[in-house]
N, C-alpha and C positions, 0 to 999 in steps of 0.2 A: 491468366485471364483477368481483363480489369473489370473490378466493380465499381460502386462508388462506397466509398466508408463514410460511415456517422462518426463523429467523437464531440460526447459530450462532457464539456469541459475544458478550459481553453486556460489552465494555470501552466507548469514547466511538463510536467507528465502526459498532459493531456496534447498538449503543443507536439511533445518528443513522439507520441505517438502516430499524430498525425502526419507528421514528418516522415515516420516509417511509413505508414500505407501509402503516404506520395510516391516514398522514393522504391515501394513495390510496385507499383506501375497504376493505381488507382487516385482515382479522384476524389477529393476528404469534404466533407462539408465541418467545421469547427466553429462547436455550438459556444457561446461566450454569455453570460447573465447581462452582463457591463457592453452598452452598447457604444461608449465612448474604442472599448478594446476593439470590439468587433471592427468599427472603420480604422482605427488602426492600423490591425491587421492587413484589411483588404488595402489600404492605403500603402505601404510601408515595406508587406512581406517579413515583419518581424513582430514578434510577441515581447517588446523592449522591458515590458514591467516584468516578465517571468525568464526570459532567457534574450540578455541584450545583446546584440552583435552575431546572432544566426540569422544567417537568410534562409526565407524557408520557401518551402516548393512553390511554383505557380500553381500548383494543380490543388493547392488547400487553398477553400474560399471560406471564410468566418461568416458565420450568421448568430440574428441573436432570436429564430425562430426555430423553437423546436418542430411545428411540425414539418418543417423544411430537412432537419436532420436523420430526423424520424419515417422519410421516404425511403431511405436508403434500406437493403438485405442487413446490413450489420449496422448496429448504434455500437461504438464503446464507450462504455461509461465511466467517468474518470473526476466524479466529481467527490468530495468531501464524503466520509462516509456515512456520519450524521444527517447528513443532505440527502441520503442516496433513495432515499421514500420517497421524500417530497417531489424530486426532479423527477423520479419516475411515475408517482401521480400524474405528474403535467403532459408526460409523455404520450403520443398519439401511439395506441396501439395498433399495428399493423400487423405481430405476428413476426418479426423483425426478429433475429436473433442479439442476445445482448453479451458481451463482452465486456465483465465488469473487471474494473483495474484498478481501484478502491481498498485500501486495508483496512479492516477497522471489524467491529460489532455493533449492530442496533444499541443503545443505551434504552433501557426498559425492558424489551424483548430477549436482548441477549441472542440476538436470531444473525447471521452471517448473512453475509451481501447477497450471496446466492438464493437465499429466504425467502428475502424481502422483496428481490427481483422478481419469484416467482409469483408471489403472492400480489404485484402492483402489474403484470403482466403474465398472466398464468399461460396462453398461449405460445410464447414466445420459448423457443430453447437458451438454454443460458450454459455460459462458460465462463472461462478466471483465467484471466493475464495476471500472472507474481512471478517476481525474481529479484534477483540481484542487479536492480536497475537507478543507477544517476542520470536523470535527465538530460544533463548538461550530455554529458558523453554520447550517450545515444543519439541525439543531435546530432552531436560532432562527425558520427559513424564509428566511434570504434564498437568492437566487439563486443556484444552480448549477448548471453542467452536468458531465458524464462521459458518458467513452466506457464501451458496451454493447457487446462482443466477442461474436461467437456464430458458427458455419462455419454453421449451417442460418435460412436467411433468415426462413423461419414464426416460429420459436420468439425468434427477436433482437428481430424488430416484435413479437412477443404479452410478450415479458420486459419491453421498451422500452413497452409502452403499458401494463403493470399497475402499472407503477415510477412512471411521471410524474407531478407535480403542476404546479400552477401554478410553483412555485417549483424543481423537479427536473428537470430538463431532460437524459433522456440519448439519447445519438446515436450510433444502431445502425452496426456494423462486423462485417464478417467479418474480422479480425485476428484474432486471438487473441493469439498470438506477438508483435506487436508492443505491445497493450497490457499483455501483462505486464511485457513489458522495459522498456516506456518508466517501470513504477512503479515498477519493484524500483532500476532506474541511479538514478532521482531523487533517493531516497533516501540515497546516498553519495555522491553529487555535495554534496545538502544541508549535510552533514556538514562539506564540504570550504568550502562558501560562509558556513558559522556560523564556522570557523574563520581564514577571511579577516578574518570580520567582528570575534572575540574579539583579533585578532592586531594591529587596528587596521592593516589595510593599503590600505584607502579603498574607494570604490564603483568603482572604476577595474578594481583588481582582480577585484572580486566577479563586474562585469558580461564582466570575459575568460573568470573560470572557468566560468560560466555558457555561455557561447557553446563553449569549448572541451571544458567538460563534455559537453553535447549535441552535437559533435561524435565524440566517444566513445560516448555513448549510439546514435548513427545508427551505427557502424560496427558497433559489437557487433551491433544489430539486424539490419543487414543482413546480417550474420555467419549469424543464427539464421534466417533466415527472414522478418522481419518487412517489411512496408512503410514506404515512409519516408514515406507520407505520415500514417500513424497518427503514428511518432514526431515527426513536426510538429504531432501536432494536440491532444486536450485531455487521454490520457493519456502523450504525452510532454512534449512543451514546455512546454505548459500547466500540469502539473504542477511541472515544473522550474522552474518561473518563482515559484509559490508557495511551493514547497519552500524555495526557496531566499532567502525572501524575508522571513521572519516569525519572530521567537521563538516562535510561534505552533507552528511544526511541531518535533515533540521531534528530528528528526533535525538542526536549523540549531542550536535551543538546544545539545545535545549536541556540534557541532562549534564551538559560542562560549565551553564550556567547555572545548575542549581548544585553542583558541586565547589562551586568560587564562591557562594551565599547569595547569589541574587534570588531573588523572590520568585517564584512559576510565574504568579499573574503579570509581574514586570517583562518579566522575558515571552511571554504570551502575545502579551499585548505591542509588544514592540515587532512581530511579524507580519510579514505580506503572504505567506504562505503557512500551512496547516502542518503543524506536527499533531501527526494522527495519534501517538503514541501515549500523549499527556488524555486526551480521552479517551482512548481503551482502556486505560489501567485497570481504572476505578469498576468498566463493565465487564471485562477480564477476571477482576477479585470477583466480583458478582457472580459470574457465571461457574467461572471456577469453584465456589463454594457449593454452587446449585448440583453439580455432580461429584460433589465429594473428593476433591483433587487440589493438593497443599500446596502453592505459588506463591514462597516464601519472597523471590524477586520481583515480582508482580506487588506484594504487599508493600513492601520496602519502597519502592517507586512512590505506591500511592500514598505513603506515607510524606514522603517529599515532596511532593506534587503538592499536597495538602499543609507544608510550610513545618514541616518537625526538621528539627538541629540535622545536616548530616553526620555530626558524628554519634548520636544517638541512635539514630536509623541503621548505620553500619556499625555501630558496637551489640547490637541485638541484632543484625544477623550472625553476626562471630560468635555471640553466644548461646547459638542454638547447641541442639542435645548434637553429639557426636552418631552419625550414622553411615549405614552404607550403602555405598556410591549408588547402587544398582535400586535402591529401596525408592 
């Protein structure tokens, strides 16, 4: 059945997914802040500043009016997750179902994407696109899946069945709570696995902080609410496993340049695209504190992030107390 899809946000993820509801057989409206992109876009059939050399569907038209996006049954939301209040302030409420695809925490609130959506649109049902997804690829077509969060069973299966292609594979959950968490930890975890990697300290390490990462990721979850079998599956670990895995994801890149000694702010400031990861840390420590839950790589990170020696940072994680695994 073709709808027409929202997608607000027009960087590489936003692009990649508009691309999927094209190539599921619906028409995209692709909201852009930058009205220089927007004709672009509609000029061109390419989003050249965020993925150069994909042609993308006829059937996605760029605007740079939200209430124009805002008509459509589904908006997904795909913007910065710091950002994700403010865009949805401006949002024309219609009652619209929202599909946020954002990882990240409120900074102050400590409130997940799903919160904050409800709270700038209370009427609107809401659900979480996460997984283990590189834009570029998804473009391309190859093979991926994601978890599909939604609390109302109808609307998870009818979101999960207008989204899928052959090549888009997502697998409906009633989590909610645990696929945001499992997106937003990955991310500084990532951080922490680019900086093993820049730090030259082998696969040995990368594959503990990994394990012990996601052991931190499962605690905070269960902290909030979440199932552990979501953060086992394709928006936590799954995720985690990619994240941390690729120069590929800007939050690994980001922790290989502060593993080589380059400064955060330099390396920050030298991108066109967001690593989400450098701003969770620090609301991550926050939150994490607030429910009594020890995120020793989470700390570490922001300890880095904030300009301390890495071998300082990683000779005091080594010299924590000896414990077990499970604790």
């Amino acid at each position: 059945m073709s709808e027409t899809i929202g997608v607000i946000g027009a960087g590489a993820w936003g692009t990649a997914l508009a691309q999927v509801a094209a190539s599921a057989g619906h028409e995209v409206r692709l909201w852009a802040r930058d009205p220089a992109l927007v004709a672009a876009i509609n000029a061109t059939a390419e989003n050249a500043p965020y993925l150069p050399g994909i042609p993308l569907s006829p059937r996605i038209r760029a605007t740079g009016d939200l209430a124009h996006v805002a008509q459509a049954p589904v908006n997904l939301v795909v913007t910065p997750a710091q950002a994700m209040r403010s865009v949805l302030a401006t949002l024309p409420a219609h009652g619209q179902a929202l599909v946020l695809c954002s990882k990240g925490i409120e900074a102050g609130s400590h409130r997940l994407m799903s919160e904050v959506a409800a709270e700038e649109h209370p009427r609107s049902p809401i659900a979480v696109l996460s997984g283990p997804t590189f834009a570029h690829e998804v473009t391309r077509g190859l093979p991926t899946a994601v978890t599909l969060a939604c609390a109302a069973p109808a609307l998870r299966a009818q979101l999960a069945e207008w989204l899928a292609t052959p090549q888009f594979r997502p697998y409906a959950s009633a989590d909610v709570v645990g696929a945001e968490i499992g997106g937003a930890v990955k991310n500084v975890l990532a951080i922490g696995c680019g900086v093993v990697e820049g730090a030259g300290l082998g696969q040995n390490a990368r594959a503990a902080l990994i394990a012990r990462g996601f052991a931190e990721m499962t605690r905070f979850g269960l902290a909030r609410g979440a199932d552990a079998v979501t953060l086992a599956g394709l928006s936590g670990l799954g995720d985690l496993v990619l994240t941390c895995s690729s120069v590929a994801s800007r939050n690994f890149s980001l922790g290989l340049g502060l593993g080589r000694g380059q400064s955060a702010a330099a390396l920050l400031a030298d991108r066109r695209t967001v690593a989400e990861g450098a701003f969770t840390a620090p609301v991550l420590r926050e939150a994490a504190a607030g429910v009594g839950v020890d995120m020793p790589v989470t700390d570490a990170v922001c300890r880095l992030l904030g300009g301390e020696a890495v071998d300082t940072v990683i000779g005091d994680l080594l010299a924590r107390p000896l414990r077990d695994e499970g604790a």
